[in-house]
MARLUM-493392 format. One record per residue (C-alpha): residue number from 1; x, y, z. Coordinates in nm, 2 decimals. Each point is the difference from the previous one (the first is absolute). Example, Ala and Ser with C-alpha at 12.3 -4.5 7.8 and 13.67 -1.06 7.14 Angstrom:
2
{resi=1&u=1.23&v=-0.45&w=0.78}
{resi=2&u=0.14&v=0.34&w=-0.07}
END
This chain:
378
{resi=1&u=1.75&v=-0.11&w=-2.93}
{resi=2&u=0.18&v=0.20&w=0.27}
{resi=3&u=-0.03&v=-0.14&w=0.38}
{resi=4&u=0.06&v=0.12&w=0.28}
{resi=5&u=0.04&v=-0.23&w=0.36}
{resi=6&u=-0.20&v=0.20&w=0.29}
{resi=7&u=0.21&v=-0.17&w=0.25}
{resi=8&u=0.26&v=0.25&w=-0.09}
{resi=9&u=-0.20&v=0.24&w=0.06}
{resi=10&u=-0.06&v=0.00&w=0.34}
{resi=11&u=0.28&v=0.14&w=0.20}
{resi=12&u=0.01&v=0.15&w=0.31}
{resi=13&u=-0.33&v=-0.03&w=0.14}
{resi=14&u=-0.27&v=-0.33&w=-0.07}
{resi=15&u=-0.21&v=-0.07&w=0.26}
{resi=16&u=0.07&v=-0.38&w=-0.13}
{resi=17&u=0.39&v=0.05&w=0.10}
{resi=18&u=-0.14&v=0.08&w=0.36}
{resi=19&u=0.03&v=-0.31&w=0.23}
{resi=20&u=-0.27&v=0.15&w=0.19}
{resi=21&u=-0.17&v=0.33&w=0.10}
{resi=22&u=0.11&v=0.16&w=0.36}
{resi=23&u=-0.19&v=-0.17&w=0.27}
{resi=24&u=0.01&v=0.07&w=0.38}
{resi=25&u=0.30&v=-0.10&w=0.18}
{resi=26&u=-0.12&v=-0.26&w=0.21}
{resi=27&u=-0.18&v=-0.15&w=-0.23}
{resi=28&u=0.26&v=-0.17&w=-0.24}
{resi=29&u=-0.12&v=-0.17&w=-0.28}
{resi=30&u=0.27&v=-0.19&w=-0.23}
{resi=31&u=0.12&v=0.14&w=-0.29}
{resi=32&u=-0.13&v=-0.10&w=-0.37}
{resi=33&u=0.23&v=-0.10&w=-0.27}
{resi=34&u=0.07&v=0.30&w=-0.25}
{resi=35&u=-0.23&v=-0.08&w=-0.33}
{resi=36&u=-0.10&v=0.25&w=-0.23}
{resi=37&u=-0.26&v=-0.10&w=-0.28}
{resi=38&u=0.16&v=0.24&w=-0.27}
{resi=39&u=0.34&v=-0.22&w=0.02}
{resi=40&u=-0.13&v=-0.22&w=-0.27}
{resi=41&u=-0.28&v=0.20&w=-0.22}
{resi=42&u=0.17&v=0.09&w=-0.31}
{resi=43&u=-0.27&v=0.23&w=-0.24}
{resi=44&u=0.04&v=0.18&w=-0.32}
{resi=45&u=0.00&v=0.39&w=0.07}
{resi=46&u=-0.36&v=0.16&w=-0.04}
{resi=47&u=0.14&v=0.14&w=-0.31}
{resi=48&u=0.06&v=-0.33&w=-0.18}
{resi=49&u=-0.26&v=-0.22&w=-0.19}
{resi=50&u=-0.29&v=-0.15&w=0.18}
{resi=51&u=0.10&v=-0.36&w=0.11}
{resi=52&u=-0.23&v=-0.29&w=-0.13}
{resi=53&u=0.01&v=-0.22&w=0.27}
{resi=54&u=-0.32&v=-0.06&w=0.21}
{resi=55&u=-0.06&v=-0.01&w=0.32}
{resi=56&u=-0.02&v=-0.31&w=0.16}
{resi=57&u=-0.19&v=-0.10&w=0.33}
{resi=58&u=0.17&v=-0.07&w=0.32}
{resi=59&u=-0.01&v=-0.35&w=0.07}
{resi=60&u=-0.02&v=-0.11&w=0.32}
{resi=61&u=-0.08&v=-0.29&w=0.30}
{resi=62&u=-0.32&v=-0.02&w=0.04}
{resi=63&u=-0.17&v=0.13&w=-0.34}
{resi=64&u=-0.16&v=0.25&w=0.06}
{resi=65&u=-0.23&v=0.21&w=-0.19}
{resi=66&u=0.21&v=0.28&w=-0.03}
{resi=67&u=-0.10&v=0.28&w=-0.22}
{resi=68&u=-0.31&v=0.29&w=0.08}
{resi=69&u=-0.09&v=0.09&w=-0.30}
{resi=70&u=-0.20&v=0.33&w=-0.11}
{resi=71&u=-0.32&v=-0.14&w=0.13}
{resi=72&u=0.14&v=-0.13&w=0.28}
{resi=73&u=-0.08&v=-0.37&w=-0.14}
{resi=74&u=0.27&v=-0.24&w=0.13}
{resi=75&u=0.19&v=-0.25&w=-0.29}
{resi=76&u=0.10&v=-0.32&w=0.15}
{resi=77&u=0.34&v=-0.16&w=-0.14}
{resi=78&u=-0.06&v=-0.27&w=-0.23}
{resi=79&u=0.20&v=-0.29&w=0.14}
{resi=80&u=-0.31&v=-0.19&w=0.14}
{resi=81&u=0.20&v=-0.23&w=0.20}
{resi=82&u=0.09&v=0.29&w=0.25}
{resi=83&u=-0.22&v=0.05&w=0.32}
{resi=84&u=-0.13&v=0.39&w=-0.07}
{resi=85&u=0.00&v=0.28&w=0.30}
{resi=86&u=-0.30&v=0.21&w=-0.05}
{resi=87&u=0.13&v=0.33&w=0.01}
{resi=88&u=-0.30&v=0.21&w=-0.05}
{resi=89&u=-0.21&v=-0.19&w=0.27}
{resi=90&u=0.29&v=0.04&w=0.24}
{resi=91&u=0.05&v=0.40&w=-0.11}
{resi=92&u=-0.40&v=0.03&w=0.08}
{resi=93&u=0.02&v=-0.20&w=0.34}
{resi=94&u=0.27&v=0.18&w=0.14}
{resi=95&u=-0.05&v=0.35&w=-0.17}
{resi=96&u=-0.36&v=-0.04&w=0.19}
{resi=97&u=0.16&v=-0.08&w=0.31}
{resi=98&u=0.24&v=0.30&w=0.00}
{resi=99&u=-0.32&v=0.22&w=-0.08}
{resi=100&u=-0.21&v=-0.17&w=0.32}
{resi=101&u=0.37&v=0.08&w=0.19}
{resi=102&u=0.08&v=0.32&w=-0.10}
{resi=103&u=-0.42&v=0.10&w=0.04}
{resi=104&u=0.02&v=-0.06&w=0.35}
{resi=105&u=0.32&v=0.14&w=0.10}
{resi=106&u=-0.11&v=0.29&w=-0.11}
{resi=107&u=-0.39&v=0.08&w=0.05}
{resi=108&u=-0.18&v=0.33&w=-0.03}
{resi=109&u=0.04&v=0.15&w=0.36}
{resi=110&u=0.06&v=0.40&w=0.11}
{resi=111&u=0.13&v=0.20&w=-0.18}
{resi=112&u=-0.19&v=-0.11&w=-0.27}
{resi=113&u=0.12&v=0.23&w=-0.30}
{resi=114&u=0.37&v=-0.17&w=0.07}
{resi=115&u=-0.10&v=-0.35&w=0.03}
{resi=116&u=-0.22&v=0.07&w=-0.30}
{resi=117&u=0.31&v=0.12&w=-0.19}
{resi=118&u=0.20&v=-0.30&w=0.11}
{resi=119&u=-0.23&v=-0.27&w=-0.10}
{resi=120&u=-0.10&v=0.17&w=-0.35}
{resi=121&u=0.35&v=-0.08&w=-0.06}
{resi=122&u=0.08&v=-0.33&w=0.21}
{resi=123&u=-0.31&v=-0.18&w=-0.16}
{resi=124&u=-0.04&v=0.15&w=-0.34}
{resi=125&u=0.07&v=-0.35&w=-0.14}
{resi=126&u=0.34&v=-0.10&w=-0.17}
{resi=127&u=0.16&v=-0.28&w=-0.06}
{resi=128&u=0.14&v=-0.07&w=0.36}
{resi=129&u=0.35&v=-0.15&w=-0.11}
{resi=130&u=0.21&v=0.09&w=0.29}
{resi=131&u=-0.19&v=-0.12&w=0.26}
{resi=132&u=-0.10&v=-0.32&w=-0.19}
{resi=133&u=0.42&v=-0.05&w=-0.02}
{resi=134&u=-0.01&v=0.06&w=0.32}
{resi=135&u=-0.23&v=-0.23&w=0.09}
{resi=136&u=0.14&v=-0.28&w=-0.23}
{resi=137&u=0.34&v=0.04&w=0.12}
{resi=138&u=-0.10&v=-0.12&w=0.39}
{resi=139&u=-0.23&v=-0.24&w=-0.16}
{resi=140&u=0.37&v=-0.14&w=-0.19}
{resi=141&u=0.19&v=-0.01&w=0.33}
{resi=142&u=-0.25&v=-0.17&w=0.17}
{resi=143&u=-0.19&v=0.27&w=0.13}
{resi=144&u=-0.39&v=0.06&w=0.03}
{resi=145&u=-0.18&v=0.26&w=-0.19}
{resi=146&u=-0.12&v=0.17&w=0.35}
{resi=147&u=0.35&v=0.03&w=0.12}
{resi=148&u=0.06&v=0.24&w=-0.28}
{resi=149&u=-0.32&v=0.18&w=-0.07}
{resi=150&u=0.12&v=0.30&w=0.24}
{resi=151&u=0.33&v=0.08&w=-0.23}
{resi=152&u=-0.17&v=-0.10&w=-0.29}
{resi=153&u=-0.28&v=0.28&w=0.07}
{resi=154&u=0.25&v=0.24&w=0.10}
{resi=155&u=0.20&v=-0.08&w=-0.33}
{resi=156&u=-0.32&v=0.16&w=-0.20}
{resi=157&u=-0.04&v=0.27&w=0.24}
{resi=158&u=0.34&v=0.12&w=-0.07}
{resi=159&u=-0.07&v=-0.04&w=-0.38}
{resi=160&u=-0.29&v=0.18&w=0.00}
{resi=161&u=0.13&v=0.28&w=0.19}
{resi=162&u=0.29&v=0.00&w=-0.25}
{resi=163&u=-0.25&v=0.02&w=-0.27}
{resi=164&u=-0.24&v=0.25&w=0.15}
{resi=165&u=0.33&v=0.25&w=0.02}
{resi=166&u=0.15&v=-0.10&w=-0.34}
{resi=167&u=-0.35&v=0.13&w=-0.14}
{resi=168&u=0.05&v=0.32&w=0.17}
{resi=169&u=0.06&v=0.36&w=-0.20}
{resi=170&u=0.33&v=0.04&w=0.15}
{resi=171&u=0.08&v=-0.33&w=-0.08}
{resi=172&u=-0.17&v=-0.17&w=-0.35}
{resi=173&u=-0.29&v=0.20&w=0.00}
{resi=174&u=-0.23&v=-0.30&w=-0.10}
{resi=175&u=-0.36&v=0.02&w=-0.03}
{resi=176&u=-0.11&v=-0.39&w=-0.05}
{resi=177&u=0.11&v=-0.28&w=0.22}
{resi=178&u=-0.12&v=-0.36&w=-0.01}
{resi=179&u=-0.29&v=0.13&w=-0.25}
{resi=180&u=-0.10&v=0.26&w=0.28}
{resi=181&u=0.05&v=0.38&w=0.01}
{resi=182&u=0.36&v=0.00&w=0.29}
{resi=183&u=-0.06&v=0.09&w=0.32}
{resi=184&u=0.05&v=0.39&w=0.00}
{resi=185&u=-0.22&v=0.06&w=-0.26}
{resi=186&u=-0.33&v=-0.16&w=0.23}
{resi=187&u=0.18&v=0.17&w=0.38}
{resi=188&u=0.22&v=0.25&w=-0.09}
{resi=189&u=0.39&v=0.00&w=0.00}
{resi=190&u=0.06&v=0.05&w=0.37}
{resi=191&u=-0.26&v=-0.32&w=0.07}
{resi=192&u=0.16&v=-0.20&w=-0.23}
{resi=193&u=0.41&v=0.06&w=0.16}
{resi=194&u=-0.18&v=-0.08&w=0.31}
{resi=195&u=-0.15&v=-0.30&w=-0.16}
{resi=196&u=0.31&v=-0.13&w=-0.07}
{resi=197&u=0.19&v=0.11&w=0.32}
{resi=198&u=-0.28&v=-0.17&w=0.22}
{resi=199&u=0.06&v=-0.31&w=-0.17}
{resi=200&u=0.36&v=0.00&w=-0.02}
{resi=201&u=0.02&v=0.01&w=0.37}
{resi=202&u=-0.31&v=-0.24&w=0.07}
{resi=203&u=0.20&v=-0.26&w=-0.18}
{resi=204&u=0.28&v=-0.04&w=0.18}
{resi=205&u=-0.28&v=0.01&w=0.35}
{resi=206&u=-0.15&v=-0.31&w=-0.20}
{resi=207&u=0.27&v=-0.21&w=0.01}
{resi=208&u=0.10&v=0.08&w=0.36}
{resi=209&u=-0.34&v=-0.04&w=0.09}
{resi=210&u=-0.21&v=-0.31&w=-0.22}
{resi=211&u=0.28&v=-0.24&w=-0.05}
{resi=212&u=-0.05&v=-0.31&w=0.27}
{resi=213&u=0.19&v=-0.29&w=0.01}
{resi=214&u=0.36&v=0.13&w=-0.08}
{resi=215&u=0.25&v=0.02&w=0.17}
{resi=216&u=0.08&v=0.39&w=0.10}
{resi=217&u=0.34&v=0.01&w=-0.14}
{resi=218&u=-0.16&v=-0.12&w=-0.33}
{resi=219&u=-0.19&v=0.26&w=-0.03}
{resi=220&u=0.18&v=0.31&w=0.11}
{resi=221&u=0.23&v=-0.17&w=-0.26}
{resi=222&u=-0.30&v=0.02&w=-0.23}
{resi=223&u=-0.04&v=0.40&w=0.08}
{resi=224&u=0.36&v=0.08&w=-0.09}
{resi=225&u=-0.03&v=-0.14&w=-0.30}
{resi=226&u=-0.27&v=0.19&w=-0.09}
{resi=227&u=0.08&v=0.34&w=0.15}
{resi=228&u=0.37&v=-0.05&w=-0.23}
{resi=229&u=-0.22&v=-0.12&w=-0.34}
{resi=230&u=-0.19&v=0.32&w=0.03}
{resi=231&u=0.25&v=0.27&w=0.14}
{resi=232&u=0.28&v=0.25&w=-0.12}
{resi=233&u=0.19&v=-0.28&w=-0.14}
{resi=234&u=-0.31&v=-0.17&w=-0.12}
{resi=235&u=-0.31&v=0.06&w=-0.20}
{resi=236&u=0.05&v=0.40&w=0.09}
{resi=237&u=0.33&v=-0.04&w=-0.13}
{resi=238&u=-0.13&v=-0.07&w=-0.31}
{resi=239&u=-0.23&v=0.23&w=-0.08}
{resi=240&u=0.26&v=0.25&w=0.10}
{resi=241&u=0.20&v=-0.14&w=-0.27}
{resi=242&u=-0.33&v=-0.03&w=-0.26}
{resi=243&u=-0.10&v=0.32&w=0.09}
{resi=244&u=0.35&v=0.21&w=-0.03}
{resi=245&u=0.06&v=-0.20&w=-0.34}
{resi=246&u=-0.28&v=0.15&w=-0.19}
{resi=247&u=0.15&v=0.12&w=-0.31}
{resi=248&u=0.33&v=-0.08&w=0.00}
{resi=249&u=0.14&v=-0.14&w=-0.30}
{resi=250&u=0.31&v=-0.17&w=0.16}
{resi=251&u=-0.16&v=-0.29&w=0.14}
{resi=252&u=0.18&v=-0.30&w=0.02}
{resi=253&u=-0.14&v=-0.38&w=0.12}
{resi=254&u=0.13&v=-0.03&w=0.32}
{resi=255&u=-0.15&v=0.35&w=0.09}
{resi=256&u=-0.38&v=-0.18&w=-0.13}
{resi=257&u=0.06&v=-0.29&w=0.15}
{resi=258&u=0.06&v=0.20&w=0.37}
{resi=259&u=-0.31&v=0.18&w=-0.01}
{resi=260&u=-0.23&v=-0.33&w=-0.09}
{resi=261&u=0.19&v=-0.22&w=0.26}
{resi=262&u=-0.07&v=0.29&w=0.21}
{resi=263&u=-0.35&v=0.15&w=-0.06}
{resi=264&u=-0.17&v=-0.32&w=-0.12}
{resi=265&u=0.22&v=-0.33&w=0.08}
{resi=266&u=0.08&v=0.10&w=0.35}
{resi=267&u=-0.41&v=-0.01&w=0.17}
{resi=268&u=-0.02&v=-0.33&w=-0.23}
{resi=269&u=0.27&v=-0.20&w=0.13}
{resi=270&u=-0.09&v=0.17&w=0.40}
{resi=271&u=-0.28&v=-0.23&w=-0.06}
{resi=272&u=0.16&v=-0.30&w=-0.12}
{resi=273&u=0.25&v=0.00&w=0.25}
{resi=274&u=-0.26&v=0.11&w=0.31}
{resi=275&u=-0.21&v=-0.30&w=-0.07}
{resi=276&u=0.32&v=-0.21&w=-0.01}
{resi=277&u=0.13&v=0.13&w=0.31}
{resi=278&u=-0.39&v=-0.05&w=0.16}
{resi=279&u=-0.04&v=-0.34&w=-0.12}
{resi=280&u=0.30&v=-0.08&w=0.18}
{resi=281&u=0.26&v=-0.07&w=-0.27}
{resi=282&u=0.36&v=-0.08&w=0.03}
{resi=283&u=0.24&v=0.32&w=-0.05}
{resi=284&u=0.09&v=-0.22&w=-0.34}
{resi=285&u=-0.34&v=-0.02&w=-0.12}
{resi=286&u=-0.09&v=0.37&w=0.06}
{resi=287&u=0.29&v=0.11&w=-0.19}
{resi=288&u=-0.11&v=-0.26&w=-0.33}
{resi=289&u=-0.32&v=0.18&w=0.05}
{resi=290&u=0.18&v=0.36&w=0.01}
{resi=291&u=0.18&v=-0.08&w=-0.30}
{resi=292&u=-0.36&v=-0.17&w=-0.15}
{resi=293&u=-0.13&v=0.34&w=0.09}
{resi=294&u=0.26&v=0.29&w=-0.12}
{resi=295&u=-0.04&v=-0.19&w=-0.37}
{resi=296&u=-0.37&v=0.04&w=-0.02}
{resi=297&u=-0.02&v=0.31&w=0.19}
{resi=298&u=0.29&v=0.15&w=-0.29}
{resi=299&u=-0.27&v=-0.23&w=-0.25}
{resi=300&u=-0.30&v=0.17&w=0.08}
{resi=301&u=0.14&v=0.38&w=-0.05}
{resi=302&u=0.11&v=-0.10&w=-0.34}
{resi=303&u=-0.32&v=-0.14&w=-0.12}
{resi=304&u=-0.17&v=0.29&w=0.18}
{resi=305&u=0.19&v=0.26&w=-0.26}
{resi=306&u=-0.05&v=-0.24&w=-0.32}
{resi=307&u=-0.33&v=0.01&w=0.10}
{resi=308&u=-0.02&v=0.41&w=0.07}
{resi=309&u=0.07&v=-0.01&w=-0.40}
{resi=310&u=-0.18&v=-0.22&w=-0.13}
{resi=311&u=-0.34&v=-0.04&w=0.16}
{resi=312&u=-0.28&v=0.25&w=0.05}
{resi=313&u=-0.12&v=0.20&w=0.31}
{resi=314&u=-0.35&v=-0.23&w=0.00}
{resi=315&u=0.23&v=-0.32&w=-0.04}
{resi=316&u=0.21&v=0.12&w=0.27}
{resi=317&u=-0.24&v=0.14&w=0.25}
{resi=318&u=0.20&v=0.33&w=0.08}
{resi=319&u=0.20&v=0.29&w=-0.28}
{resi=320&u=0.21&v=-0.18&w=-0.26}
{resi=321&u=0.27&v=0.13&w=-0.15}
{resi=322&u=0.10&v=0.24&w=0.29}
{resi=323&u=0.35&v=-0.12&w=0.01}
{resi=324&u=0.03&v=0.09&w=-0.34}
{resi=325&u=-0.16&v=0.35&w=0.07}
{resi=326&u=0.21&v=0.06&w=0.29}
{resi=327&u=0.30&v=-0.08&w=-0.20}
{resi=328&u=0.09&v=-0.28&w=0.27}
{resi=329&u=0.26&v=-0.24&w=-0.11}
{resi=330&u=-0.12&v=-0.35&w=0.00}
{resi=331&u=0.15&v=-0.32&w=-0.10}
{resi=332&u=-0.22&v=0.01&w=-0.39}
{resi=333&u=0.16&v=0.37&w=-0.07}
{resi=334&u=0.39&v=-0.16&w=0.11}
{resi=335&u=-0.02&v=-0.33&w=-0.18}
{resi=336&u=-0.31&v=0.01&w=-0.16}
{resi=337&u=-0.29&v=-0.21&w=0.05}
{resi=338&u=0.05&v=-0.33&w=-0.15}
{resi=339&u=0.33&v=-0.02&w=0.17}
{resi=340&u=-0.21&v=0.11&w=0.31}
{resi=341&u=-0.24&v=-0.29&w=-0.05}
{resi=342&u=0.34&v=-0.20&w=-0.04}
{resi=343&u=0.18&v=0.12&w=0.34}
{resi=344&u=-0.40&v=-0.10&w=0.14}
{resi=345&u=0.06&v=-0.33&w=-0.07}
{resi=346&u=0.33&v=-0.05&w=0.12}
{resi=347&u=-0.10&v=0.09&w=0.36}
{resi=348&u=-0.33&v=-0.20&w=0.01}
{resi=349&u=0.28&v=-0.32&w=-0.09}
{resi=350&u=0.24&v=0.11&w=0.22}
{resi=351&u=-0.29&v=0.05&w=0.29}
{resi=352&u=-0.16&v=-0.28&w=-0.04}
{resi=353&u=0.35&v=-0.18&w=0.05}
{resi=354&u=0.02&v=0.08&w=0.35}
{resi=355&u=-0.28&v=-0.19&w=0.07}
{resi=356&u=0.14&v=-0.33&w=-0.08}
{resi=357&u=0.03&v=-0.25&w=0.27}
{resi=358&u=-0.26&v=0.13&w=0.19}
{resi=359&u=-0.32&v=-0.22&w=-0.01}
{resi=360&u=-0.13&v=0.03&w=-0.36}
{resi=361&u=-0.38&v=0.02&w=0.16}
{resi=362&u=0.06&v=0.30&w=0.22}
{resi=363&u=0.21&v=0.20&w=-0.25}
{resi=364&u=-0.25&v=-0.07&w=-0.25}
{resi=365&u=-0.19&v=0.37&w=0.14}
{resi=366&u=0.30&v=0.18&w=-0.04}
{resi=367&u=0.07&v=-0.16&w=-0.36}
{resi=368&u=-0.30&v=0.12&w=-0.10}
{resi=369&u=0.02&v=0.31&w=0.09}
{resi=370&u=0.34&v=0.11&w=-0.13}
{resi=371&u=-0.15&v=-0.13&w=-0.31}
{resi=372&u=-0.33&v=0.23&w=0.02}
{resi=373&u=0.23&v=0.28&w=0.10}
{resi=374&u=0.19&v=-0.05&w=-0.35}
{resi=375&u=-0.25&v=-0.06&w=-0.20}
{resi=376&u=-0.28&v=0.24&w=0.13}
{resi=377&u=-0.19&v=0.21&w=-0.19}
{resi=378&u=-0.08&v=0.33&w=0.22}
END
């Protein structure tokens, strides 16, 4: 069977390689050690045979139940020896906060047809993973879940906003999102880029203006880290990159792997590393938690396109198989979508590794939900 190592791959450019993204001048933060989670991952090309081998859970300190499955029923690990972390009850508590959170931050006030826009969006439902990592990174460092709630709120603003203008004709021209018609089809295309715009800027206000019991530096530290996940060099940067890649046929893995660090891993580890920062970690610790971060957030863009091709529009809850119409290249049309599922599992292991030597109990949240965002079904 011919093989190929994908650490050989990546050349020039891996976001990985990067010690750090650029941060404001007087606010140093150490550098990182250079890791790069293709170095090891040998796969068969997508051309070769199937491989046999199964998947096999993570393991991990705590057990945890760690796998959503279609249903959204939760399968606990069978060692029963093991104290178990109850991920779904701690998904529903802290999803239900962020919903109470972000409800209030932004009520129905003058003009309504805008604020109407923005909150058909902001509290349409969804999964609420990046400000639950946000929250469970402060929580890890020490922090409280108060002391984060501002970023953690502005986290999803920015995703929705992100979301709202993917779904726009100019953009992916998508009719369906989170199993509701987007947000230009029920207030128009110009509402909707307002939408967005309004809470783009509200976010970073949010922050600035919510978050008690930090120290200042902290959290204009916080804002620049958000304002460079988000910019020209971050999640726009990406979808520049998605968007003038459409239908070439030249496409090589380091080029995919820039625009999913960029477009989806960049907001994801923002929020990691914003409610490590908050929570008052050490420069060390925020930096294990960037690292924790850039794996799942690379993680959860390569289960998003296994799952673009292989589950339905009702499963999914918005247009399946769009990347395939668009003729977008995704990691399942490179390598092929066991070897996908294979590259998946490699940086859930390699995530979950930062983690250790942290207190098993507080990690057990972010465990769990580099696990759900693995195994997830929509």
């Amino acid at each position: 069977m011919t093989s190929v190592n994908l650490g050989s791959w990546v050349q020039s450019y891996s976001i990985f390689n990067e010690a750090s993204r650029s941060r404001s001048r007087s606010i140093p933060i150490p550098r990182s050690p250079v890791f790069n989670p293709l170095r090891t991952l040998t796969l068969p090309l997508a051309s070769s045979s199937s491989s046999n081998t199964k998947r096999r859970p993570v393991c991990s300190v705590p057990s945890i139940y760690s796998v959503l499955t279609k249903e959204d029923t939760l399968k606990e690990e069978q060692d029963p020896q093991k104290p178990s972390f109850d991920f779904k009850s701690y998904m529903l508590t802290k999803a239900d906060a962020v919903n109470q959170a972000l409800d209030a931050a932004v009520p129905l006030r003058e003009p309504l047809k805008i604020h109407e826009a923005m909150r058909y969006s902001l509290l349409a439902g969804g999964k609420r993973v990046r400000p639950v990592l946000c929250l469970a990174a402060c929580e890890l460092v020490g922090g409280q879940e108060s002391t984060a709630m501002p970023a953690a709120c502005a986290v999803e603003m920015i995703h929705t906003m992100s979301l709202i203008h993917d779904d726009l004709p100019c953009m992916d021209n998508d009719d369906l999102r989170r199993g509701k018609p987007t947000n230009h089809k029920v207030f128009g295309e110009e509402i909707a880029v307002l939408a967005g715009d309004a809470l783009l800027s509200f976010s970073f206000e949010h922050i600035a203006v919510s978050t008690v019991g930090v120290a200042p530096a902290r959290i204009v530290r916080a804002i620049g880290e958000l304002a460079n996940a988000i910019g020209s060099e971050g999640l726009v940067a990406g979808q520049v990159v998605d968007i003038n890649s459409e239908g070439l046929t030249d496409v090589r893995l380091e080029h995919l792997e820039f625009i999913h660090v960029h477009k989806t891993a960049a907001l994801l580890e923002a929020a990691v590393v914003l409610g490590g920062i908050l929570g008052g970690g050490s420069d060390e610790a925020v930096e294990r938690l960037r690292k924790f971060a850039r794996y799942i957030g690379l993680l959860f863009q390569v289960v998003d396109d296994i799952l673009d091709v292989t589950k339905s529009s009702k499963e999914l809850g918005k247009t399946a198989g769009k990347d395939l119409l668009a003729d977008k290249v995704t990691y399942p049309k490179l390598i092929g979508i066991e070897k996908s599922r294979e590259f998946a599992e490699k940086l859930l292991n390699d995530a979950v590794e930062q983690l250790r030597g942290f207190d098993p109990a507080k990690a057990a949240p972010l465990i769990a939900l580099a696990n759900y965002i693995a195994y997830r079904q929509n």
